[in-house]
N, C-alpha and C positions, 0 to 999 in steps of 0.2 A: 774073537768078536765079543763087543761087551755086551749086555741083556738089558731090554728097555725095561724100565722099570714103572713099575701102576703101583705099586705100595702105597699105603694109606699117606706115608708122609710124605713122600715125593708127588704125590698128588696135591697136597695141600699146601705144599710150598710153590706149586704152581699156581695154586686158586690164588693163595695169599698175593702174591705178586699179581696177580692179574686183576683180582678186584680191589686192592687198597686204592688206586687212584679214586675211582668209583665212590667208595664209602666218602673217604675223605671229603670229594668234592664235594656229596652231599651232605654232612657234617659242616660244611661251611658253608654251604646256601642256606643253612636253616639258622646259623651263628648273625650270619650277615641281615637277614630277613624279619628274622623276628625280635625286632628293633624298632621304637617309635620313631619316625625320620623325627633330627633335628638333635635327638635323645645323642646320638655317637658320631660322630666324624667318619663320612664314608659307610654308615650304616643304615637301614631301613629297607621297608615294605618293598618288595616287587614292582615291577614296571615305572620306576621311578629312579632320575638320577640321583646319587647320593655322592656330595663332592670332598674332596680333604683339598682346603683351601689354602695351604700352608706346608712349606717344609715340615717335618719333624723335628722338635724341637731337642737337646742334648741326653733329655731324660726318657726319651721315646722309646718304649720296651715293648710294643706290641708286633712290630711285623721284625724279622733280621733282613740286614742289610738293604733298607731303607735307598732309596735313590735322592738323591737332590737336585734331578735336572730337570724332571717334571712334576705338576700338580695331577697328580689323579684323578677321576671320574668315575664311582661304579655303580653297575649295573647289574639287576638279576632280572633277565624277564620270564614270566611264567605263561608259557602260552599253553597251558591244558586246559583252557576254556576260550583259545581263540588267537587268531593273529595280531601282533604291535605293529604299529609304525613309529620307525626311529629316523629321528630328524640330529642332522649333524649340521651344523654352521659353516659359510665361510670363513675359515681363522686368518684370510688375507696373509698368504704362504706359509704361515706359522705352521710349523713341523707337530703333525699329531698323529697316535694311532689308537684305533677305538679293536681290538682283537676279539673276536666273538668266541668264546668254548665251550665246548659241549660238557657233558656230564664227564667223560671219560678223561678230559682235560687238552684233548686235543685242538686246537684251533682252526678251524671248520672257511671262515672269512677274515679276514683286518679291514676295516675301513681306514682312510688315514693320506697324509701324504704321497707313501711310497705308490701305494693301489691305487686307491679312488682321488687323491689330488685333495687340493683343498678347498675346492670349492662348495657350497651348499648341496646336503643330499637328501635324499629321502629313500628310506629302506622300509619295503614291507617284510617281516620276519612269520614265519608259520613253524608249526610245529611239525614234525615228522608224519604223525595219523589223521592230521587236517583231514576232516574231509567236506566241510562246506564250499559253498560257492563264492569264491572271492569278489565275484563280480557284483554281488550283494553291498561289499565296503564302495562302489564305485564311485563312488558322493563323496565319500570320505577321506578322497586320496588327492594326491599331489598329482599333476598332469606325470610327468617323469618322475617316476618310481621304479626302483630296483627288486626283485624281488630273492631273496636268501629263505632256503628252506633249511632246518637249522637240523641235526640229526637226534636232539635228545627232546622232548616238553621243556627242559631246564635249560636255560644258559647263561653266561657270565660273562660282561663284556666290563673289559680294565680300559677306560681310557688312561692317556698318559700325553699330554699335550705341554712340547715343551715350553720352557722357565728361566728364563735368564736372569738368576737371581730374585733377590724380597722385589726390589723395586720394579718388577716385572711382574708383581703380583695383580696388581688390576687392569691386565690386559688379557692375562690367562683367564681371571674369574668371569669378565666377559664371555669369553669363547664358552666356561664353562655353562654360564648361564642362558646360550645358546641350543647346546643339547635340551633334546625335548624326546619322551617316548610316552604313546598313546595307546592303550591295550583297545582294542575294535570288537563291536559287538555286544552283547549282553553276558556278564559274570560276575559271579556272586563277590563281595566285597570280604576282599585279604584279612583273613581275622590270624593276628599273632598266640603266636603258640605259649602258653604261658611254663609249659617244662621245657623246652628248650633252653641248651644250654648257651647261654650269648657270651658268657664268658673265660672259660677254660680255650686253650688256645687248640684248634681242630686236630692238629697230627697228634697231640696229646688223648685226646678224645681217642683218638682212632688208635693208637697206641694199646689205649687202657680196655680194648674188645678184647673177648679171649676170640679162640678159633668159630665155636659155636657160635658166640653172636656176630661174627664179622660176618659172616657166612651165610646168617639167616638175614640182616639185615641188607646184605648184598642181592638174595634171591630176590627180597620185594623190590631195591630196585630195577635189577634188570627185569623185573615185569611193565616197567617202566620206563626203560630206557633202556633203547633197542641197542642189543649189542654193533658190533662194527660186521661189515659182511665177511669181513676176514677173519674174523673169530672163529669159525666152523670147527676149527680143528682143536684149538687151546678150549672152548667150550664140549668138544665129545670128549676130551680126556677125562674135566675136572665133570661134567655128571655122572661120572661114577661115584662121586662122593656126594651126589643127588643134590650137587649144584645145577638148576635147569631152571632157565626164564621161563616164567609163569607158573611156576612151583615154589612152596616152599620147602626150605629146606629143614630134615627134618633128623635131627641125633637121634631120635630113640631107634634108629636102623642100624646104630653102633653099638655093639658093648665096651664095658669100662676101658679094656685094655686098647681097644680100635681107637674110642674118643681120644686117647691119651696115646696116642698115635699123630691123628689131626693136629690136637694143636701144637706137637714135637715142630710137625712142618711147620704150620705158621711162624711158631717162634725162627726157624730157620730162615722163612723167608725174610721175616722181618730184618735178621742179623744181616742180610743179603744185602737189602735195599743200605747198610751203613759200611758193608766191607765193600761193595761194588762200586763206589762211588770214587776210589781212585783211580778206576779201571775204565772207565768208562769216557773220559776225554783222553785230549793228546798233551804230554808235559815238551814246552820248547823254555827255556832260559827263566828258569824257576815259576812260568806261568802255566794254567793250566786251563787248557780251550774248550769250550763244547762247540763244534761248528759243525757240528749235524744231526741230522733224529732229535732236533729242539722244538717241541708246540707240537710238532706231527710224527708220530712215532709209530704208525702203521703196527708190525705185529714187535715192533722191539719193547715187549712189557715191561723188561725187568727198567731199560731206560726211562720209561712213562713213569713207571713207582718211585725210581731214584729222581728225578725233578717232582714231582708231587713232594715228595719229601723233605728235600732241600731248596725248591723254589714251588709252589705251587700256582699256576699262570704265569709258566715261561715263554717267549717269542718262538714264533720262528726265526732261526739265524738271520734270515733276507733283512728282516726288523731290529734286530739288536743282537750282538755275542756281549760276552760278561767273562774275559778274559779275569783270572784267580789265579794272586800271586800266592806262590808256595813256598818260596826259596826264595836266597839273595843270589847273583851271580857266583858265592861260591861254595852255592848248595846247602848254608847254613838257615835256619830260621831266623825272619826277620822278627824284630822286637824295636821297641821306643826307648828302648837303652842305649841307641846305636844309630847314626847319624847317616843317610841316604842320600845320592844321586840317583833319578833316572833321567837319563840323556836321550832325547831324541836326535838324530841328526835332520840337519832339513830337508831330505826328501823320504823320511821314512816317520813322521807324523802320524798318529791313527788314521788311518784312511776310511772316514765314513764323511755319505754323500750329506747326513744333516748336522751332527757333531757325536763330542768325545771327551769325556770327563775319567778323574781316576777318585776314587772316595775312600777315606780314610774309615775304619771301623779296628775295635775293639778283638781280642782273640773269639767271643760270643756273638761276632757280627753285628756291634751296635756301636754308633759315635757317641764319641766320647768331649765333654766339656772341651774349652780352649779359648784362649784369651781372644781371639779372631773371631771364636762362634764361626766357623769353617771345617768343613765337614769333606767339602771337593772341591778339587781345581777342572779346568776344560777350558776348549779353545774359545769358550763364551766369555772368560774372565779376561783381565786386563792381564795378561801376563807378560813377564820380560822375556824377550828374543835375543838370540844372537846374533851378533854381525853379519854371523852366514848363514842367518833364520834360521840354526838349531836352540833348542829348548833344554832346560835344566827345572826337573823339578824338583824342590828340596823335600824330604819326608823325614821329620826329626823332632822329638820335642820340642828344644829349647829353639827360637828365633834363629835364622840363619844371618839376622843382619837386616837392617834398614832394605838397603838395596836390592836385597835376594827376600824379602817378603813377600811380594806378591806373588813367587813361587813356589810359596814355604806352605807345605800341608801336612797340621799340628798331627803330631801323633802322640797317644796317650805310652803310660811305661806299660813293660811286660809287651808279652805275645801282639803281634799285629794282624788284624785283618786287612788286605789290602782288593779293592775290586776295580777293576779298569772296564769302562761301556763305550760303546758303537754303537751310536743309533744310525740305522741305514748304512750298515758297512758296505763297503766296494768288492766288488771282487776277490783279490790278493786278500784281501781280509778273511775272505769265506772260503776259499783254495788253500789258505800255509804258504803262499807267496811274502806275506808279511806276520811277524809274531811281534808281542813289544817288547820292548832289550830288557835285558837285564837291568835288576835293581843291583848298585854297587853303594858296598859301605867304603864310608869317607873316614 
């Protein structure tokens, strides 16, 4: 029989994994916030939409793998001095989802086509320790109003409303300029943090804590943000290491050799969160699936910290998979040195109920220049069919020809990133009844 282990560093390698989503997230509400609106695209103050109006442009190094099928929307609302009302527009069927997440990164609500449909809504939002009378806003509300109690004071809502192309741009900005969020009540006015860091990129940030400060900064905020009720058990481990909400946490209960123990684990957890990330989807025909424990991850930590890591404000599957090519069909690395088929047959098409795009990137996950300024292909583009309504997409540098252009998706030389999306996948999408084929070289 093997022997459980409490050791200082098997302990911390559990802390570490458990609360890096945590940190992270709030590392990045405080990156995104304290920001003068107007000042960054997609940045500012609390309780207030903040929009990126525009694809990503060739040189766009800020977020990896970038989407090109919608315009974003974001949100942070701070309800530690009271409840918002958030107002979503009719987008007149246009496919949108507004995902609410808590601190922890989980996604708690989606507003959007799949759920709430697209017609006009109004959502009163409260904070978990509310304890006013809401019948007080009564004046203040919408006849039909929804109400979502959110699990953290903190949350972050990504809209993502899609984009059918540039010229499709002033029908999104509409919708965008629809969203509307109202903080309710009396609270003192958002004053910006002037040491915060608005510019170093967050998992870096989070990256550059040792153990001790990840750790202390983590206790304050779970005095703040109430753990999950399932935590009972991954919480009585790790307060042996005098991790406990509503405490701080405190090293000098360590001597040198213990300390240096702690952050043994951390650094192991950390190595965790970049070796577990092959293991943790399904590989079918050089792609690699996440189609479950995606946005909701209940007690699977080590999955929560591997997406905070590599995607931070992932879907839940029902909303989107992000199929990641790995391999060609014969198991080789693909590269822009090397000329590409992907074939779809005509009855086996991505199967999502809103659409389906595949996006070219870079070996460091970023698009790269091309003489098209094309980044992705999808069933929204004018694309050439087959006779027997199967599909040929070309993925190559050089031009495939006049003819086979509109299926040609440029790729740069060297190593390839390649990312295939479902918005509103089907079924057989979410089961493994459908995988996408193999990439063949030509």
């Amino acid at each position: 029989m093997g022997t459980l282990s409490n050791d200082l560093r098997t302990l911390s390698q559990e802390a570490y994994v458990y609360l890096y989503p945590l940190v992270t997230m709030d590392l990045s509400r405080r990156q995104a916030t304290n920001v003068e609106a107007g000042k960054r695209p997609g940045f500012g103050p609390p309780n207030a939409f903040h929009h990126l109006r525009e694809f990503p442009p060739a040189d766009f190094r800020a977020v990896v793998r970038p989407n090109f099928d919608t315009l974003y929307s974001n949100l942070w609302l701070d309800l530690t001095h009271g409840p918002v009302l958030l107002h979503v527009p009719d987008t007149d069927d246009r496919y949108y989802m507004l995902p609410l997440l808590d601190m922890w990164t989980e996604v708690f609500a989606t507003i959007g086509k799949r759920t709430t449909g697209t017609g006009a809504g109004d959502y009163l939002v409260v904070g978990p320790d509310y304890e006013g009378d809401l019948m007080e806003f009564y004046d203040d509300l919408p006849e039909d109003v929804a109400l979502i109690v959110a699990p953290t004071p903190h949350v972050w809502a990504i809209g993502r409303i899609q984009t059918n192309g540039v010229a499709d741009y002033p029908a999104v900005h509409a919708v965008q300029d629809g969203f509307s969020v109202r903080a309710l009540g009396d609270r003192p006015p958002f004053e910006i943090d002037p040491a915060a860091d608005t510019r170093t990129e967050p998992l870096r940030l989070a990256d550059a804590l040792s153990a001790v400060d990840l750790f202390s900064y983590a206790t304050r905020l779970l005095d703040v943000n109430p753990p999950h009720l399932t935590d009972f058990s991954v919480l009585a481990r790790i307060g042996s290491l005098g991790i406990v909400p509503g405490e701080d946490f405190d090293p000098g209960q360590f001597d040198e050799a213990e300390l240096a123990e702690i952050e043994a684990g951390a650094t192991r957890g950390r190595e965790l969160l970049s070796t577990a990330q092959a293991t943790l989807g399904t590989v079918a025909d050089g792609w690699m699936l996440y189609r479950d424990t995606m946005g909701v991850y209940g007690n699977f930590y080590l999955k929560r910290a591997v997406v905070t890591l590599v995607g931070l404000g992932a879907n839940p599957v029902e909303d989107a998979i992000y199929p990641l090519l790995l391999t060609d069909a014969d198991g080789q690395a693909v590269t822009g040195d090397h000329d590409y088929v992907l074939h779809f047959d005509a009855d086996d098409l991505p199967p999502a109920a809103a659409f389906w795009s595949v996006t070219m990137y870079d070996a460091e996950g970023f698009q790269a220049a091309n003489a098209l300024d094309r980044f992705a292909l999808g069933d929204r583009d004018d694309l050439r069919y087959g006779a027997d309504g199967s599909l040929d997409l070309y993925l190559q540098h050089e031009s495939p020809g006049p003819e086979r252009e509109p299926n040609w998706l440029p790729a740069p030389r060297g190593p390839l990133g390649v990312t295939m999306r479902l918005y509103a996948p089907l079924p057989e999408a979410l089961d493994g009844r459908w995988v996408p084929p193999a990439l063949r070289r030509v």
